[in-house]
C-alpha positions in Angstrom: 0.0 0.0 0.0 1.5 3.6 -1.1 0.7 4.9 2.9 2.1 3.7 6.3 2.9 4.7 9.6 5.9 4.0 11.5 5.5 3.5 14.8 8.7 4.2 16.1 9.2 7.1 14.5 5.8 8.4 14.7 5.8 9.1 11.0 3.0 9.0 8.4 4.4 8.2 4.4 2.6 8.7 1.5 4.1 7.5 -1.7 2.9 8.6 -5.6 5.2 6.7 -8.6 8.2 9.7 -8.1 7.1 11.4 -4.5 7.0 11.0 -1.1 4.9 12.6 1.7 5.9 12.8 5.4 4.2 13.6 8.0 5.2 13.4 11.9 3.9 13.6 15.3 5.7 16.1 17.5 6.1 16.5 21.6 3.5 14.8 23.8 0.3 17.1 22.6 0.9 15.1 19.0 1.5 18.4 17.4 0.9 17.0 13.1 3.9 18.7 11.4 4.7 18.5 8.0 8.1 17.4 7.3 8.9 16.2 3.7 7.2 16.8 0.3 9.4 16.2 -2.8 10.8 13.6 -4.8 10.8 10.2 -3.6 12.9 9.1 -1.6 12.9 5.9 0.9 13.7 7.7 4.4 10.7 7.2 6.6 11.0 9.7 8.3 13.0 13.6 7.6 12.3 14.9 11.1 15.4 16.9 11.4 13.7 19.3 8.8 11.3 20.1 12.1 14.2 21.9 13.4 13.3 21.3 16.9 16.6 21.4 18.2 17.6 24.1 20.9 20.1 25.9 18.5 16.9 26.0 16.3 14.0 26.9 18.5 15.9 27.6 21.9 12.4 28.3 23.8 10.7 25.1 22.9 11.9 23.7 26.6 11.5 26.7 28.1 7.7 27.6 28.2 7.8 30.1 25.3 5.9 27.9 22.6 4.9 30.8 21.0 7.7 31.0 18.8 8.2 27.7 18.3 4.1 27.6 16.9 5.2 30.4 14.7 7.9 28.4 12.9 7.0 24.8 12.5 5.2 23.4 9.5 2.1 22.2 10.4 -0.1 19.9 8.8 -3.4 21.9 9.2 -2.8 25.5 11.5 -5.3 26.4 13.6 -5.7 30.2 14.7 -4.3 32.0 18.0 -1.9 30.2 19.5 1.2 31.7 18.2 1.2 30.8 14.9 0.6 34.0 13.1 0.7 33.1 9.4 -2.8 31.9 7.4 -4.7 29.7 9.6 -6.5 26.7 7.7 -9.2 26.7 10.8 -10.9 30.0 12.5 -13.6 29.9 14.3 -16.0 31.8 17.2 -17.7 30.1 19.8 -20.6 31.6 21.8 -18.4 34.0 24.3 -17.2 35.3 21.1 -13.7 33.4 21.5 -11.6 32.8 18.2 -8.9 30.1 19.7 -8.3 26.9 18.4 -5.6 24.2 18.2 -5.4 20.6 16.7 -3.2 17.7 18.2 -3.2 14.0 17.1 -6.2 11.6 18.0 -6.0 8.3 15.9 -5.1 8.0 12.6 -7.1 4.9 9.4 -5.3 4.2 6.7 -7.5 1.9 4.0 -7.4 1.0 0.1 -9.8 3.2 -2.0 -10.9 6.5 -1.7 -14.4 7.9 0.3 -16.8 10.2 -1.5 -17.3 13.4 -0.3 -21.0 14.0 0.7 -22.7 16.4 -1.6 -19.7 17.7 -3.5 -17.4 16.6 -6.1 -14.6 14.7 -5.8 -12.2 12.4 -7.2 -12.6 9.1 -7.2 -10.6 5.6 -7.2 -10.8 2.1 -6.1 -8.9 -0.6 -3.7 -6.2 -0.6 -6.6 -5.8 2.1 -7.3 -5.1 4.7 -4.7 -5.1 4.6 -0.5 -6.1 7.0 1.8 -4.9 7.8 5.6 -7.5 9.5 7.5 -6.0 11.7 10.3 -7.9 12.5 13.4 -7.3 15.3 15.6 -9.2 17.5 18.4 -8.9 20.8 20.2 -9.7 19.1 23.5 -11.1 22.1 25.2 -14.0 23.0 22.5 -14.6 19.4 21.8 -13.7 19.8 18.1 -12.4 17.2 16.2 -10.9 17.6 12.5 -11.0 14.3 10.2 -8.1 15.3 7.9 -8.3 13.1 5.1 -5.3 12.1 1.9 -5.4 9.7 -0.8 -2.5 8.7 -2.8 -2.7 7.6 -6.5 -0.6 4.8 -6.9 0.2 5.7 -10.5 -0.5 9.6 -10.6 2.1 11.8 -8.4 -1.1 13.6 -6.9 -2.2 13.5 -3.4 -6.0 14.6 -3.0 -6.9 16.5 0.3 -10.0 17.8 2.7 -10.9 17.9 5.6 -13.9 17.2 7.4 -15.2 19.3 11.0 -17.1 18.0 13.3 -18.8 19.5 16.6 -18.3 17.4 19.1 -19.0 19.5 22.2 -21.9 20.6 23.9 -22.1 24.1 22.4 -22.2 25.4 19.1 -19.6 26.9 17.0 -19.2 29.3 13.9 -16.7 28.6 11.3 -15.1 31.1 9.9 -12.5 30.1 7.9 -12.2 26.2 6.8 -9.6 25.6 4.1 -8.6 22.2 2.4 -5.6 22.4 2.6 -2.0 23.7 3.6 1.5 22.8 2.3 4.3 24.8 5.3 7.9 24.1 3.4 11.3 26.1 3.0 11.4 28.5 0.0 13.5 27.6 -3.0 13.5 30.9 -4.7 10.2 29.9 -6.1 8.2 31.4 -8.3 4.4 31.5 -8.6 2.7 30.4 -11.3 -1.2 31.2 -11.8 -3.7 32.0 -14.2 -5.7 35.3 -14.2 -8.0 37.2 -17.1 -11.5 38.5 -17.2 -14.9 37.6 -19.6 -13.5 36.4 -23.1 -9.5 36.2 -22.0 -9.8 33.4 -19.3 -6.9 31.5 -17.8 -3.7 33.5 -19.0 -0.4 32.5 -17.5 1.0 34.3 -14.7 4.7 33.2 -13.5 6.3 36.0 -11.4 9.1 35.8 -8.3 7.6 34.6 -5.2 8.2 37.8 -2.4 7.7 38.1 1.2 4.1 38.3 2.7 1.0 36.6 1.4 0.4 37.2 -2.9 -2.3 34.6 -4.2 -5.3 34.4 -6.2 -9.1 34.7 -4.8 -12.8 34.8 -5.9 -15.7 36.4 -4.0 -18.3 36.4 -7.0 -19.8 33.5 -5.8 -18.5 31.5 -8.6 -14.7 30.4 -9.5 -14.9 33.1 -12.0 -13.0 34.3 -15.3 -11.4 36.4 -13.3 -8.6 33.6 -11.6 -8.3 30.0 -11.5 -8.7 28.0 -8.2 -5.1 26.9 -8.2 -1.4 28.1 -7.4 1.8 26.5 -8.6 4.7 26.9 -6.8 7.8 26.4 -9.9 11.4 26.6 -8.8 12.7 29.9 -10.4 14.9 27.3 -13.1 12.2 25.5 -13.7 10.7 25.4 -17.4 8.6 22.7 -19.2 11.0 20.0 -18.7 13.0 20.5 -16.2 12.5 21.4 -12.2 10.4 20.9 -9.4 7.1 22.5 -9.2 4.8 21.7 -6.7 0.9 22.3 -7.5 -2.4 23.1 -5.6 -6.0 22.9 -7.4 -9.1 23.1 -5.6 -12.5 20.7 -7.0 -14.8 23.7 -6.0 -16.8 26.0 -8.0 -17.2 29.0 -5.6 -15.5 31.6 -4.0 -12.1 30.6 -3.4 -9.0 31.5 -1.4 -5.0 30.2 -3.2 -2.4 31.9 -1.5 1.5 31.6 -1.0 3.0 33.5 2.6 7.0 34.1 2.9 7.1 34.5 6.8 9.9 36.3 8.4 12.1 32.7 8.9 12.2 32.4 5.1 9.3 29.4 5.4 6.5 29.3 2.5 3.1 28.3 3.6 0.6 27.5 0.6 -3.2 27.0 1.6 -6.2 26.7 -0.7 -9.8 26.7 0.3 -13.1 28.4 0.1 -12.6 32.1 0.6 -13.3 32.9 4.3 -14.6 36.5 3.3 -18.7 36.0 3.5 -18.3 32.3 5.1 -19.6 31.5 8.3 -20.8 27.9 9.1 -22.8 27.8 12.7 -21.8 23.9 13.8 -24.2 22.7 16.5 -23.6 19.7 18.5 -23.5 17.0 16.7 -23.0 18.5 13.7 -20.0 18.3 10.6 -19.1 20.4 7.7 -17.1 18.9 4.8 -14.4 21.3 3.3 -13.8 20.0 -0.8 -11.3 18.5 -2.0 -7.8 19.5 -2.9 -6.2 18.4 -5.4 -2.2 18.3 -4.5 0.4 17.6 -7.7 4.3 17.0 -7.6 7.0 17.3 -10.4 10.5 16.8 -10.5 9.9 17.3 -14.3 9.1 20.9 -15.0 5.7 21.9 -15.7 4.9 18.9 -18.0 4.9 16.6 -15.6 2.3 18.7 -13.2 0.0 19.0 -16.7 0.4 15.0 -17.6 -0.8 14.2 -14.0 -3.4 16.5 -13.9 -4.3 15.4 -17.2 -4.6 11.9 -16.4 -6.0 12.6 -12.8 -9.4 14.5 -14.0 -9.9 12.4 -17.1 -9.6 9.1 -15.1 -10.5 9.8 -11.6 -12.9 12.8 -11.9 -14.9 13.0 -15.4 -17.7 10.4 -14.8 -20.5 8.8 -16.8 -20.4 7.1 -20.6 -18.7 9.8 -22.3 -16.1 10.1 -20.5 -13.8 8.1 -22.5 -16.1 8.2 -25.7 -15.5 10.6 -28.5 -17.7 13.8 -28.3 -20.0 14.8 -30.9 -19.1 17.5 -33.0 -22.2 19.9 -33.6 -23.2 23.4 -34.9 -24.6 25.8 -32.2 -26.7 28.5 -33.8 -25.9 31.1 -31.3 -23.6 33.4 -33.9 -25.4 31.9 -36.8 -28.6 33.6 -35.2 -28.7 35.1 -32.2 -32.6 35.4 -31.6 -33.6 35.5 -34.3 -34.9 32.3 -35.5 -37.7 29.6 -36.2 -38.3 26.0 -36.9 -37.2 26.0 -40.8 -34.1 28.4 -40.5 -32.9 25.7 -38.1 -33.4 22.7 -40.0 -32.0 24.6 -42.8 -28.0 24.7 -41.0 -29.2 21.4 -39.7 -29.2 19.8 -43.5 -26.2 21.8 -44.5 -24.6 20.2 -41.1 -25.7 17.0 -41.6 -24.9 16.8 -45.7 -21.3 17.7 -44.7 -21.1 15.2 -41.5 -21.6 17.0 -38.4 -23.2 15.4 -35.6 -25.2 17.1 -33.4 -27.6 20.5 -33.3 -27.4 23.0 -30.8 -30.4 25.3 -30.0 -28.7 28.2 -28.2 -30.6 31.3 -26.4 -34.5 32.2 -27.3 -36.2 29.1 -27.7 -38.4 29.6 -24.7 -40.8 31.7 -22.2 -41.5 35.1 -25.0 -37.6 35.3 -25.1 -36.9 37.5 -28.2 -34.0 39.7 -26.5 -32.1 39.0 -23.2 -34.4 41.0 -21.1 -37.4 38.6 -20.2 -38.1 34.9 -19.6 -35.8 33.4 -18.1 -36.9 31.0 -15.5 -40.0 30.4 -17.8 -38.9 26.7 -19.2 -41.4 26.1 -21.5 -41.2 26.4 -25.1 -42.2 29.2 -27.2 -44.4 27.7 -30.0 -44.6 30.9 -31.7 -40.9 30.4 -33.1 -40.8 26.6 -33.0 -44.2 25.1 -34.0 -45.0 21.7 -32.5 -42.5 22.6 -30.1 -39.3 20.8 -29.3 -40.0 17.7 -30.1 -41.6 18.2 -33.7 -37.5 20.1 -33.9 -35.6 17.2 -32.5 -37.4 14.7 -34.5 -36.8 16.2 -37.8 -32.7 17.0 -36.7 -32.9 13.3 -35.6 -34.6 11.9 -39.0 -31.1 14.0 -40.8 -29.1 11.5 -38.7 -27.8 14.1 -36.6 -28.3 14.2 -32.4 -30.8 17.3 -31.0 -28.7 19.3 -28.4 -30.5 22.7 -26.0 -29.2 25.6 -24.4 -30.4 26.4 -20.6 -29.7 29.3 -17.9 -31.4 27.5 -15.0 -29.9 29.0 -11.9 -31.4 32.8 -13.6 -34.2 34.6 -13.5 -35.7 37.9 -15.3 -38.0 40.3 -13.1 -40.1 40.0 -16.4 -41.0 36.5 -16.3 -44.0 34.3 -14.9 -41.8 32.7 -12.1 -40.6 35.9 -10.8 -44.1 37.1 -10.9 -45.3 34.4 -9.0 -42.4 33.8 -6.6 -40.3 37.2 -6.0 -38.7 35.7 -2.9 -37.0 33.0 -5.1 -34.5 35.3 -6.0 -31.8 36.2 -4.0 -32.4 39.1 -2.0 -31.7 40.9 0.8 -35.1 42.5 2.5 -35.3 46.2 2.2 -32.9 46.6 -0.4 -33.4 46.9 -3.8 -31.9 44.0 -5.6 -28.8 44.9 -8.1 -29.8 43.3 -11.6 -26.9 42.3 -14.0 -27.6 41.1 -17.6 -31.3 42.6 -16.8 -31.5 39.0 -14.8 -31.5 38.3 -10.9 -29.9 35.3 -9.3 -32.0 32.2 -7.9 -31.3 31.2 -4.3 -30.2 27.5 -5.1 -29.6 27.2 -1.2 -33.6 26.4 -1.0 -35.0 23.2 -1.7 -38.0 24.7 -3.1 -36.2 26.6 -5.6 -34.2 24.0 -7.3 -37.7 21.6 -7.5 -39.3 24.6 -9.0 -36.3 24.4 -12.0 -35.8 20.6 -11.8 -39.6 20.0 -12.8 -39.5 22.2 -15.4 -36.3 21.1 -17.2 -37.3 17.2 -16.4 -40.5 17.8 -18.4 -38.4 19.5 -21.3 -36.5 16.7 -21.3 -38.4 14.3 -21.4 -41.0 15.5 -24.3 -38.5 15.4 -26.8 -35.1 13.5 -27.7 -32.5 15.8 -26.0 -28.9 14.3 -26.2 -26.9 17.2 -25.1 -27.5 20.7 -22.1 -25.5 23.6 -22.3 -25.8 25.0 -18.9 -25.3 28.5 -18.7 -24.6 30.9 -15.6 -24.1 34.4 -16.9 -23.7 36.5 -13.9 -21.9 36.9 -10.1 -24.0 36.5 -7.3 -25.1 39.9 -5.4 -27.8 40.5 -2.5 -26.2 37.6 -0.8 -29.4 37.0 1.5 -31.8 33.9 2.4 -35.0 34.2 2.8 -35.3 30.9 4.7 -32.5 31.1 6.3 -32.0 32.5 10.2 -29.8 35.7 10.6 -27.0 33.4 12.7 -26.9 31.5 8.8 -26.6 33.9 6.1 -23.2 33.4 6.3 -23.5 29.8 4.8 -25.7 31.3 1.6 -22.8 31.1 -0.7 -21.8 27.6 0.0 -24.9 26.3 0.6 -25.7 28.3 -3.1 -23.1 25.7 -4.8 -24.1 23.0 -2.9 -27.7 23.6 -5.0 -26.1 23.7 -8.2 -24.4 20.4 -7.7 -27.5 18.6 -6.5 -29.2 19.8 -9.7 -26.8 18.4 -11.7 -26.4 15.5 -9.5 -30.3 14.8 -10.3 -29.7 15.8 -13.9 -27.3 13.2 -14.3 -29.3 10.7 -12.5 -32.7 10.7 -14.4 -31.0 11.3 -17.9 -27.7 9.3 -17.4 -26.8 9.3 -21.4 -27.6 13.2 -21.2 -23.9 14.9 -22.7 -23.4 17.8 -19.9 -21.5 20.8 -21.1 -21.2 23.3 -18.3 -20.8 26.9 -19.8 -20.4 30.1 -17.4 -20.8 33.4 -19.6 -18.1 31.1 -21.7 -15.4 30.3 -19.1 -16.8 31.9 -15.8 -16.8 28.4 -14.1 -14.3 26.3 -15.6 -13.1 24.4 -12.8 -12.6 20.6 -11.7 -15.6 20.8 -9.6 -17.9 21.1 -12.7 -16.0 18.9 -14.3 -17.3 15.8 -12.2 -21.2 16.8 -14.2 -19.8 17.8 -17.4 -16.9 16.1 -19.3 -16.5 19.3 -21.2 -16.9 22.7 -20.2 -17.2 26.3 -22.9 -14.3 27.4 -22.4 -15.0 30.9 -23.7 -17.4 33.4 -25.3 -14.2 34.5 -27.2 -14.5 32.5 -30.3 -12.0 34.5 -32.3 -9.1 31.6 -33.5 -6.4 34.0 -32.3 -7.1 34.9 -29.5 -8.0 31.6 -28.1 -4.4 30.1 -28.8 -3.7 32.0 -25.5 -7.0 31.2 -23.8 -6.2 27.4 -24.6 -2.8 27.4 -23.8 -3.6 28.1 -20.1 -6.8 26.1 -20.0 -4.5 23.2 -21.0 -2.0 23.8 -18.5 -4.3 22.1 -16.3 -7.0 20.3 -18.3 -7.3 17.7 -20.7 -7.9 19.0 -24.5 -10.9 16.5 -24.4 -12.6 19.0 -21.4 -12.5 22.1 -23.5 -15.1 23.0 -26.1 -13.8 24.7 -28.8 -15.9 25.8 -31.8 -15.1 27.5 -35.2 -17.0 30.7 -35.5 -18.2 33.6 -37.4 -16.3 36.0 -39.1 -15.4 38.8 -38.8 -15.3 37.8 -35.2 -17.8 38.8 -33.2 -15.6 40.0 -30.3 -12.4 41.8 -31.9 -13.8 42.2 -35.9 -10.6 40.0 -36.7 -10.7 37.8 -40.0 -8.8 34.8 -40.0 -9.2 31.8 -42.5 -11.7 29.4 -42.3 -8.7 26.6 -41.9 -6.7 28.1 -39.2 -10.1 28.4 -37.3 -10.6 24.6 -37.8 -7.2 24.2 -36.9 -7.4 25.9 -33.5 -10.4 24.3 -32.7 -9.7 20.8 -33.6 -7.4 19.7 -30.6 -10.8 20.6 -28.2 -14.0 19.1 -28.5 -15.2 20.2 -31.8 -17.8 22.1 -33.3 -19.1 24.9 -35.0 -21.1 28.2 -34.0 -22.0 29.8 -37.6 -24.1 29.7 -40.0 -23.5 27.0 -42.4 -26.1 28.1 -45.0 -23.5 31.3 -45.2 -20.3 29.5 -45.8 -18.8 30.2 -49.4 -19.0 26.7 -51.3 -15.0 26.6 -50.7 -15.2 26.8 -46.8 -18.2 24.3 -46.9 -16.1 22.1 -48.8 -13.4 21.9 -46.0 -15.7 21.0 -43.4 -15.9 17.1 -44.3 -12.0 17.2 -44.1 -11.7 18.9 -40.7 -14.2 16.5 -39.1 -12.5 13.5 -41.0 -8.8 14.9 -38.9 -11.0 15.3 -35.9 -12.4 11.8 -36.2 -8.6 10.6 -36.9 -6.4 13.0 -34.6 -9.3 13.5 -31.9 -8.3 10.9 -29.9 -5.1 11.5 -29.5 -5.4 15.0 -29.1 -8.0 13.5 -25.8 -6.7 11.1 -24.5 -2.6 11.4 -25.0 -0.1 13.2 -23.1 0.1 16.9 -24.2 2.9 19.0 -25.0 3.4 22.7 -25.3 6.2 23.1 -28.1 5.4 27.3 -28.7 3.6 29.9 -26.8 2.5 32.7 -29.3 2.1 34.9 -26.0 5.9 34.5 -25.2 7.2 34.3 -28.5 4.6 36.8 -30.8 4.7 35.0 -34.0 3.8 31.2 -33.3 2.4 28.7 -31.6 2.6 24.6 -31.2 1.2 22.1 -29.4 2.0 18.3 -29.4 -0.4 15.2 -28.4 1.2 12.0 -28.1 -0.6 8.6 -27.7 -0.2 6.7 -24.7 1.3 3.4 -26.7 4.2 6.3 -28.2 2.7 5.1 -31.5 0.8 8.3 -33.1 2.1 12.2 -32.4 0.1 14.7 -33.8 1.5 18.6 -33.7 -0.7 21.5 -33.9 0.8 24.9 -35.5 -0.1 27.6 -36.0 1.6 30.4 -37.7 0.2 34.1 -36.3 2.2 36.9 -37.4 5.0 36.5 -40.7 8.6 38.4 -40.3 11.1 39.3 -41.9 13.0 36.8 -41.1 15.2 33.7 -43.1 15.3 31.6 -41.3 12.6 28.5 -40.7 10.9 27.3 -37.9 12.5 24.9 -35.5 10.4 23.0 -33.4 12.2 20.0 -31.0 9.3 17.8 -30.3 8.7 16.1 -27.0 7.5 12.6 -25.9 8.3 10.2 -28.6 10.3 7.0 -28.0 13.6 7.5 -28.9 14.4 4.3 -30.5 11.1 4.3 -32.6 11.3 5.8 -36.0 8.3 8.1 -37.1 6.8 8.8 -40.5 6.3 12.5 -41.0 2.5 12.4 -42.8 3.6 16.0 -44.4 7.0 14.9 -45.9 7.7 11.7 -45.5 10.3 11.9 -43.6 11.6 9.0 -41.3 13.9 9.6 -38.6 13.8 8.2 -35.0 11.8 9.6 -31.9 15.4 11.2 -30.9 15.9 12.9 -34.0 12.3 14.6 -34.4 13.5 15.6 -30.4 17.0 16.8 -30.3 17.3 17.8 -33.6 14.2 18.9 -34.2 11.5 19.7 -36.9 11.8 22.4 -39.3 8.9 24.0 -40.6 9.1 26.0 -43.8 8.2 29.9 -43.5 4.5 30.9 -43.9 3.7 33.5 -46.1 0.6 35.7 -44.8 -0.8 36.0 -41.2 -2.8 33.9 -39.8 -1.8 30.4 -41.2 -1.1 26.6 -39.6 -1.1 23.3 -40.0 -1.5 19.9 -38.9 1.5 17.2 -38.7 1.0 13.6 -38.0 3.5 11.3 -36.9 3.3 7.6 -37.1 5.5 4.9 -36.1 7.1 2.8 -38.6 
């Protein structure tokens, strides 16, 4: 088993494929300190990296713990006992006391992996993974923490949460419960993470770690465009290859706390959770509240190695359901092809173009339903409008489904306009705080998904949808942050759980979703990218991963987005042109070529395309069909960042079996330059040789890698191409 506890020692080890993870008990108390995180190694125990010694902490013996709490790298802090950096646990009781401290119980260590109770989480069997389960109290509030880890036996990832639970006999409030915390020496690191706003999600941040705290946060209710929940802590020599970086993602979908501390000794503490700003969780007797999961990555390989395991770890042990592992439709959504302005026959007329030229699936975007004919009205009304679509939805879907192709439907169900029946009918559904006017975004209000009530009201409504006509695919949208942060059901001691209790909602919806329609295809969508996080990735194998559709632009959108997710998560669409969001023009191939590595599609209209650009549509799905599943399910390489570099940009997928290497590029802006392209590729066996599908070339996995490809100069902006590799 990858974990075990030595006695003697009174050490806890976790062990991945190429990491270890120590933990010991200190003093009497069983203080849990952390003292080794890194590349494997077999020591069982590195307590000298405590530094408990008297030269070290000379008032350990002495009485004066205080400085000794303030130094040592604990396992999870608590708050006011002398250790003045981030605490992972805060909370008030009763008398309006903030103190608490954790020290060693019992400890369960066991094959598998638990589920988390309402929220997602990864996910592996007896085989596959093990998990310790640490126990520990603060023996004068009666509070014990469950502190739980699983290691992967084949992934260098160790998952964390932790799990509260009263155990006194008076209540408590929460006010800060993070998932976890890493406490380890700097290495003049530097921190890596990925900010943006609507329509420029997930760009790459890598600056010089400094002293204090610097981090990444959300308090919009939802993960946001904004920042990613994650941190990566990269040695300063680190690059794609090479170095140790040390990763920290968190499987939550709400406001969010990643942060990095430098404390006055030089120590680095790293701790990820839900943001405690607006949290407050009253814990009566009896009572437990379960903080999600954390998602912990190691690499002594640069920042491939973090992307292959987080790769493999959310396409194998979080995605769920029958298409996880199947290949995704392609399909036309009719959003840019129409906007609202359509009926029955104008979309059966991009559905035959589609399905003449081999695409799978129909999309129904916006303005199907309620009297919606402009973004001001509706929603929350989830009936269909038979005005635009005679004979309703399932007259629609039977006619896409008679052209061989799958029916697919847009929803916003956690919305709803002040002009629409429901809100009419039930003002209080919407959150609200009494008194106060509430602040409308997008001309729409936000449901309170906390209440029971609420989510029935939706789940009826869709479930009927669904089940009057043959749906195969939901685009769920959410196209706004959450404001007038109040409960009408809930007690004034509560309100600070609304937020939480808010995702909790969503993912019971989809939960349920899931459950009654389990061949439903689920693609989560958040204004675009708003939510693209692992948490929605255990409802929806693929996510939108942004309103910004323009080819360009998204080479820098998906080179972050694939720093930490699999190419088969992200949706990824050719569209309109001029593009809708910058006016750019770009050709109709380098648009399928950008898109192709995702999970493919379209959002124009067909019935527009010149007969050229129709007639390399059966081509790009035929490469998609060919190259998909490597692109999905291989390990991914970045070869070129057009963001760094301002003229190019490469990707690389390799196939698990080193067989089939497929490289992306694209060529952005041409120079005047003489010189060609020379791109060393990564991944490929080095005794193989490889067939170059473009030239003909043969020449061994080494040679494509130290010596490189050379691609020829582009003339024009704007250009690419795809390059297959096969072994010979």
């Amino acid at each position: 088993m990858s974990i075990s506890y030595n006695e003697q020692e009174r050490s806890f080890r976790l062990d991945t494929p190429d990491s270890t993870y120590l933990i010991n008990l200190v003093d009497e108390e069983g203080f849990l300190c952390h003292a080794y995180y890194g590349r494997r190694i077999p020591d069982d125990t590195m307590r000298y990296l405590l530094r408990l010694g008297p030269d070290q902490h000379p008032f350990r013996d002495s009485g004066q713990q205080v400085g000794l709490f303030d130094a040592l790298p604990m396992e999870y802090p608590g708050h006011g006992l002398g250790d003045f950096r981030e605490s992972c646990l805060s909370l008030e009781t009763e008398e309006g006391h903030r103190v608490c401290g954790l020290t060693y119980v019992s400890h369960r260590i066991y094959g598998g992996k638990p589920a988390l109770p309402g929220l997602p989480a990864t996910y592996g069997g007896e085989g596959g993974c093990a998990t310790l389960e640490l126990r520990c109290r603060d023996r004068f509030l009666g509070l014990e923490v469950c502190l739980l880890y699983t290691a992967f036996e084949k992934l260098d990832v160790i998952c964390r949460s932790a799990r509260i639970e009263n155990r006194g006999e008076r209540p408590v409030t929460l006010t800060a419960a993070l998932s976890a915390c890493l406490d380890m020496d700097n290495r003049d690191f530097d921190l890596i993470t990925l900010h943006g706003s609507w329509a420029y999600e997930r760009m790459i941040q890598r600056r010089p770690l400094g002293w204090g705290r610097q981090g990444v946060s959300s308090l919009r209710g939802i993960s946001s465009h904004q920042e990613q929940p994650f941190l990566a802590l990269a040695e300063h020599a680190a690059t794609q290859e090479h170095g140790q970086v040390y990763a920290m993602h968190l499987v939550y979908s709400g406001n969010f706390l990643a942060q990095a501390e430098m404390s006055q000794q030089g120590l680095l503490r790293a701790v990820i959770g839900i943001h405690p700003q607006d949290f407050a969780w009253r814990l009566a007797p009896g009572e437990s509240f379960q903080a999600p999961e954390a998602v912990l990555a190691y690499s002594h390989t640069g920042l491939d190695g973090m992307t292959h395991a987080l790769h493999d770890l959310y396409r194998n042990h979080l995605t769920r359901g029958p298409w996880r592992d199947k290949p995704r439709p392609s399909l036309v959504n009719n959003w840019e092809a129409t906007y609202f302005d359509f009926d029955s026959e104008k979309l059966l007329d991009i559905a035959r173009t589609a399905a003449g030229r081999g695409i799978e699936m129909l999309v129904l975007d916006d303005g199907w339903f309620g009297r919606r004919n402009t973004d001001d009205n509706s929603l929350g009304d989830w009936f269909v409008n038979e005005k635009k679509l005679p004979g309703g939805l399932k007259y629609l879907a039977d006619e896409v489904n008679k052209l061989g192709m799958k029916f697919g439907l847009w929803v916003e169900p956690e919305m709803v306009s002040p002009d629409s029946e429901l809100y009419r009918a039930h003002p209080d559904y919407a959150l609200q705080i009494p008194g106060r006017p509430p602040m409308l975004s997008r001309t729409q209000l936000v449901l309170d998904f906390s209440r029971q009530e609420v989510r029935n009201c939706i789940y009826d409504q869709l479930h009927k949808v669904l089940s009057e006509a043959n749906i195969a695919y939901i685009k769920w949208d959410m196209n706004r942050a959450l404001t007038d942060v109040g409960g009408a059901c809930l007690p004034p001691e509560r309100q600070g759980e609304l937020l939480h209790r808010y995702v909790l909602g969503v993912y019971e919806l989809q939960e349920r979703l899931l459950r009654d329609f389990p061949d439903l295809l689920l693609e989560n969508c958040a204004s675009g990218g708003g939510r693209f996080d692992p948490g929605m990735l255990y409802y929806s194998p693929q996510i939108w991963t942004s309103d910004n559709t323009d080819a360009i632009d998204r080479l820098r959108i998906q080179e972050g987005t694939a720093l930490l997710y699999p190419l088969s998560t992200m949706g990824a669409h050719v569209a309109a042109c001029p593009s809708h969001t910058n006016g750019r023009v770009t050709p109709f191939a380098t648009r399928g070529l950008v898109s192709l590595p995702g999970c493919f599609g379209y959002e124009l209209d067909l019935t527009k395309l010149t007969e050229e650009e129709l007639a390399m549509i059966p081509g790009q799905l035929e490469n998609y069909r060919k190259v998909g599943p490597v692109f999905h399910s291989g390990d991914y390489y970045r070869l070129a960042s057009y963001g760094e570099n301002g003229e190019y940009d490469a990707l690389m997928a390799v196939s698990k079996d080193r067989k089939t290497a497929v490289i992306d590029y694209v060529h952005v802006m041409s120079r005047q330059r003489r010189r060609d392209v020379l791109l060393p590729l990564r991944g490929l066996d080095e005794t193989t040789r490889y067939r170059s599908g473009e030239t003909g070339e043969i020449r061994s996995g080494a040679g494509w890698m130290y010596g490189g490809m050379l691609l020829p100069r582009m003339e024009g902006d704007f250009l690419g191409k795809l390059i297959v590799l096969e072994a010979v």
